[in-house]
N, C-alpha and C positions, 0 to 999 in steps of 0.2 A: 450405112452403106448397103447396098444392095448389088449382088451376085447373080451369074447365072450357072445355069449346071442342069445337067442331062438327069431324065430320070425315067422309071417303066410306071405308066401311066394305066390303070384298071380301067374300065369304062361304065363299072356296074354294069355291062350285059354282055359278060365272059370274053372280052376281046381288049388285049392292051397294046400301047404303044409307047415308043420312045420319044421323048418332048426335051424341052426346053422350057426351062422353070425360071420365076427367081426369087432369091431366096433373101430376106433382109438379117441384117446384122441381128443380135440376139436382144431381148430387152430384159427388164428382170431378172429371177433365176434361169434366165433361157443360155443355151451352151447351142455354139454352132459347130458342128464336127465335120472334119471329109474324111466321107467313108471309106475306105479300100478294102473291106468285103463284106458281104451280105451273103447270109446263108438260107436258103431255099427250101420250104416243106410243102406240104399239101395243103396249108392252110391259106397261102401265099398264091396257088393258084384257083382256090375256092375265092379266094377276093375278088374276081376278075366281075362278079358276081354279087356285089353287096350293093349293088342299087345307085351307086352315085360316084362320078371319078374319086380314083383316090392314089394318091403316091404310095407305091406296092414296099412289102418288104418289109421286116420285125426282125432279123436279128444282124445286127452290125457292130464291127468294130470300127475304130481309125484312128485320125487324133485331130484335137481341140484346136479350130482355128481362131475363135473368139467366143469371148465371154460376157457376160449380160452384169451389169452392175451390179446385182446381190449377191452374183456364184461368190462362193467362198468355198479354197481347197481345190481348184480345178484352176490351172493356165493355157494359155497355149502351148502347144506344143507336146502337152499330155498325150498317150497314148491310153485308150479308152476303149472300153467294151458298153454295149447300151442292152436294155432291157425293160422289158413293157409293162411290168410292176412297177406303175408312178407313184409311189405314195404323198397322198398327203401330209399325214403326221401329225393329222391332230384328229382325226374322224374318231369315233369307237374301235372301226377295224384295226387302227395303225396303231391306237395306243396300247390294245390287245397282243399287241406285235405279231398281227396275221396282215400282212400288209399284202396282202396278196387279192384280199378282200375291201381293200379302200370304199369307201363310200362316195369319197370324192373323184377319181379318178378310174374313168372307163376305155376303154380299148373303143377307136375307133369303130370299129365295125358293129358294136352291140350299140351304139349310140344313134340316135334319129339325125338323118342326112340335115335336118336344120339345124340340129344343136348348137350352138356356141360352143368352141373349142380355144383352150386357153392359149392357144400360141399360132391359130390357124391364119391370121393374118400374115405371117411371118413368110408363108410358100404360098406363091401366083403361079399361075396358070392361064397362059391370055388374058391376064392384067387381073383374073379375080383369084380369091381364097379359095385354097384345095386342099380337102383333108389331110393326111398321113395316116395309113392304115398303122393299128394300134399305137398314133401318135408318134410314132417311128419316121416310117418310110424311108426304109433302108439301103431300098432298090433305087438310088438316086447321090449324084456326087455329094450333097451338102445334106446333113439331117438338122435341124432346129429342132431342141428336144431342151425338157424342163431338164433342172439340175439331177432331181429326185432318179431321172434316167440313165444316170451315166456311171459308172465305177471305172478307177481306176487300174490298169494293167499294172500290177508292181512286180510281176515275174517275169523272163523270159516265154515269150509264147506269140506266133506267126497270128497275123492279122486271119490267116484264114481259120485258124483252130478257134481265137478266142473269140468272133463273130457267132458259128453254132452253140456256143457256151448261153445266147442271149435268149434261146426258145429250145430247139433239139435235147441238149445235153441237161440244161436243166429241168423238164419236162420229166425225163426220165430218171434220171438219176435222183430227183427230189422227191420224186413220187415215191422210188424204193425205199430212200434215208427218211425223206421226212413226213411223209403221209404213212406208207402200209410199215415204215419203223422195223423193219428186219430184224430179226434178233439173230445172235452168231447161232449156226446150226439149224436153221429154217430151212424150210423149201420151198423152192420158187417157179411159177412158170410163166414163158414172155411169148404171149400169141404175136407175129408179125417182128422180122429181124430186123426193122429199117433202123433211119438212126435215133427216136425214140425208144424204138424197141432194145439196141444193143445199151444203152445209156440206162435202164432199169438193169440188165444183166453187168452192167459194170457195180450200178449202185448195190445190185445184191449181193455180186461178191467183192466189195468195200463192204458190207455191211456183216460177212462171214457166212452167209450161207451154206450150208450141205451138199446140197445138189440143185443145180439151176437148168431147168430143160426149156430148150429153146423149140418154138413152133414156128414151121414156114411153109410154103407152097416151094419155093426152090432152092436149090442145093445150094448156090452162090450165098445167099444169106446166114444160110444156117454154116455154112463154112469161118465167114464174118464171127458171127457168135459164140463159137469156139475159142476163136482170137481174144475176143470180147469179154470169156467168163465163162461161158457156159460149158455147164459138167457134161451136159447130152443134149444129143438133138432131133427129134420128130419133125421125118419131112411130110407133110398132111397129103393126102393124095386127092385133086380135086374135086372129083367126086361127095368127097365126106363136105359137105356145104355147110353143114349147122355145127358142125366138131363132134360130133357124138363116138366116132370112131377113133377118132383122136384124146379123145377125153378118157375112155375107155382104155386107151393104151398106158396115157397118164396116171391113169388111178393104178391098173398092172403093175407100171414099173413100182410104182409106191406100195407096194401089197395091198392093194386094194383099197386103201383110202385118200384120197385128195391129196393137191399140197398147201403147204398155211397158208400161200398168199401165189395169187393168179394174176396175170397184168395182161389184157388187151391193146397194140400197139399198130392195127391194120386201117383205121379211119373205114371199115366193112360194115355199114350199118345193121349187117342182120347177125353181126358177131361180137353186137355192144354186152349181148349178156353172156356169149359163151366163156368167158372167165369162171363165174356159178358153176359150169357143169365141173372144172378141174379142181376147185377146193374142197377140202377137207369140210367136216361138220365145224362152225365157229370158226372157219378161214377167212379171207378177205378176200373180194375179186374187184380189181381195179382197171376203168376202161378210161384209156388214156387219150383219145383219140378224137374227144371233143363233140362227137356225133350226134347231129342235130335231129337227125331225120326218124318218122316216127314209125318205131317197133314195139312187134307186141314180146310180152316173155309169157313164160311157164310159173306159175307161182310159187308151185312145190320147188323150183331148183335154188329159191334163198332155203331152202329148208336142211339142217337145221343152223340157226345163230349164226348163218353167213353174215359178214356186213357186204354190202357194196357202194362204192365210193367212184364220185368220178372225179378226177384231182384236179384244182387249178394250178398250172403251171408249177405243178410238184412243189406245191406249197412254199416257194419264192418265197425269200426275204433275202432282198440282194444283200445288203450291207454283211449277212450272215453265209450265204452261201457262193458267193463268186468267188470272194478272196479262199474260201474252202478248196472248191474246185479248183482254181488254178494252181495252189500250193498242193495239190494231190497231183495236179500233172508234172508241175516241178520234181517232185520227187518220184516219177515214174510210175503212179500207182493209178494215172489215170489217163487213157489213152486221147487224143482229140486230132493230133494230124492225121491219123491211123484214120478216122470217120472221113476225112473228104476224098471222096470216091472220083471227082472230077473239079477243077476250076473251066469257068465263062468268063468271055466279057459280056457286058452287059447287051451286045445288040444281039447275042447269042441266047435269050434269053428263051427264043421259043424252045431250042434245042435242048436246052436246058429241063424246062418242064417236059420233055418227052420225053428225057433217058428220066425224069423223077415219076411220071405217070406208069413209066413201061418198069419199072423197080430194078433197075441199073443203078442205084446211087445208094451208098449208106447215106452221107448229104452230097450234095451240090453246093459251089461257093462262086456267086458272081464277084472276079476280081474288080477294083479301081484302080488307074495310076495314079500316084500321086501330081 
């Protein structure tokens, strides 16, 4: 059976639009979902830009309208959250249980526009096959996603919270717990308050931190991140471009040394290394922000025994950390309706990315009806 359904269409040369797709019944492990919300980052509007149409969008929840002959443990009717960590399960990466690193299974976007993609037949586009950025494509009423993509919602929680749960929330928060590993009474610092950024400042205080100082350019954010965990807040005054001024305050507050673990969260490519300048000697600085573009650094600021790491997707292992996450917000320990700053509909989506470029949004969540 073949579907149609509306979706935000990238162009690979920075300019998208609204179409009309369609989408085939599921085959295999393949799960067909309607979406009812998709949550909006800066990476989402960096795709506009990846060289070849692509069905936009990576983090979605909704629920299961059919199911491919092999799912097993998934029906209709399901209520589902998706997530761009496909594992295969049989590579080196997956049996290593870093499935974050799959050897099989790559996110659209890093993948050559000819590639063969496992389920790309499945979404047409004026009668031919159209990728799905990171195999998702969220930003569209129907997703066709392998089974390995999808986890189950078994708490209570709003299609709009548990969609950012699928990039945003665990970005950040994975990165704290399970990459830079917190220990109770650490110290922490989070460059940039978006919603990666507050989601390390949650994970650090779940993880017990001492003192979490938050860094921003405006008040509004650094406001957020109070709410969020943070013990203090440094608002950067524009001028200080590199953080030198800022770093300098950090070390102050700290009596003059570092703190154990620094986290970049601005996508600012000339602030991929300023995390270095706020650690301690043998600290961590973590730049979270994915940034491609090429900077130079200082050599001396790994000096001494810093490491620096740049995380994928806060070290994702769904099976391990969704059902984490969501029973932390069950029990109120972990906030998620509190991050959407605004709902869209979908044809609202320019508007959208300009309250997310102009830094009006912890997220943004384009709604669906059902």
């Amino acid at each position: 059976m073949t579907r149609t359904t509306r979706a935000a269409i990238a162009s690979g040369h920075g300019t998208f639009s609204i179409e009309t797709l369609e989408v085939d019944s599921p085959r295999g492990d393949e799960v067909l979902v309607e979406i009812r919300a998709s949550g909006l980052c800066h990476t989402d509007h960096a795709s506009l830009a990846w060289k070849r149409p692509l069905v936009m969008g990576h983090e979605g929840a909704g629920v299961v309208l059919e199911v491919g002959p092999d799912v097993r443990g998934l029906a209709p009717g399901d209520r589902v959250v998706l997530n761009w960590v496909i594992p295969c399960g049989a590579c080196p990466a997956c049996q290593r249980g870093s499935a974050v690193h799959c050897h099989s299974s790559r996110p659209a976007h890093v993948m050559e526009p000819s590639a063969a993609h496992a389920h790309a037949e499945g979404t047409r586009w004026h009668g031919r096959p159209v990728d799905r950025s990171f195999n998702l494509g969220t930003l569209c009423g129907l997703a066709l996603v392998r089974q390995a993509a999808v986890t189950r919602l078994e708490t209570p929680v709003s299609f709009e919270a548990a969609c950012i749960v699928g990039c945003g929330v665990m970005t950040g928060f994975g990165s704290a717990v399970n990459v830079a590993k917190i220990a109770p009474g650490a110290t922490v610092a989070v460059i940039g308050c978006g919603g990666v950024g507050l989601n390390v400042i949650q994970g650090a205080r779940h993880a017990g931190a001492s003192r979490i100082l938050a860094l921003d350019l405006q008040p509004g954010p650094l406001e957020r991140a109070r709410r969020f965990g943070a013990t203090e807040v440094l608002q950067v005054d524009p001028s200080d471009r590199d953080l030198d001024q800022a770093a300098a305050e950090v070390r102050r507050r700290l009596g003059g040394q570092g703190v154990d673990h620094a986290f970049e969260a601005t996508s600012v490519p000339r602030l991929a290394f300023a995390p270095l300048k706020l650690v301690r000697d043998g600290g961590m600085a973590l730049q979270l922000s994915g940034i491609n573009d090429p900077v130079t650094v200082p050599m001396p600021l790994f000096m001494w025994d810093k490491t620096y790491v740049t995380p994928l997707y806060g070290g994702c292992l769904p099976s391990r950390d969704f059902p984490r996450i969501f029973a932390l917000h069950a029990a109120g320990q972990l906030l998620l309706d509190e991050l959407v700053s605004r709902t869209y509909r979908l044809d609202d989506l320019a508007m959208a990315f300009d309250d997310l470029l102009a830094g009006r949004l912890a997220k943004g969540v384009v709604r669906f009806e059902a």
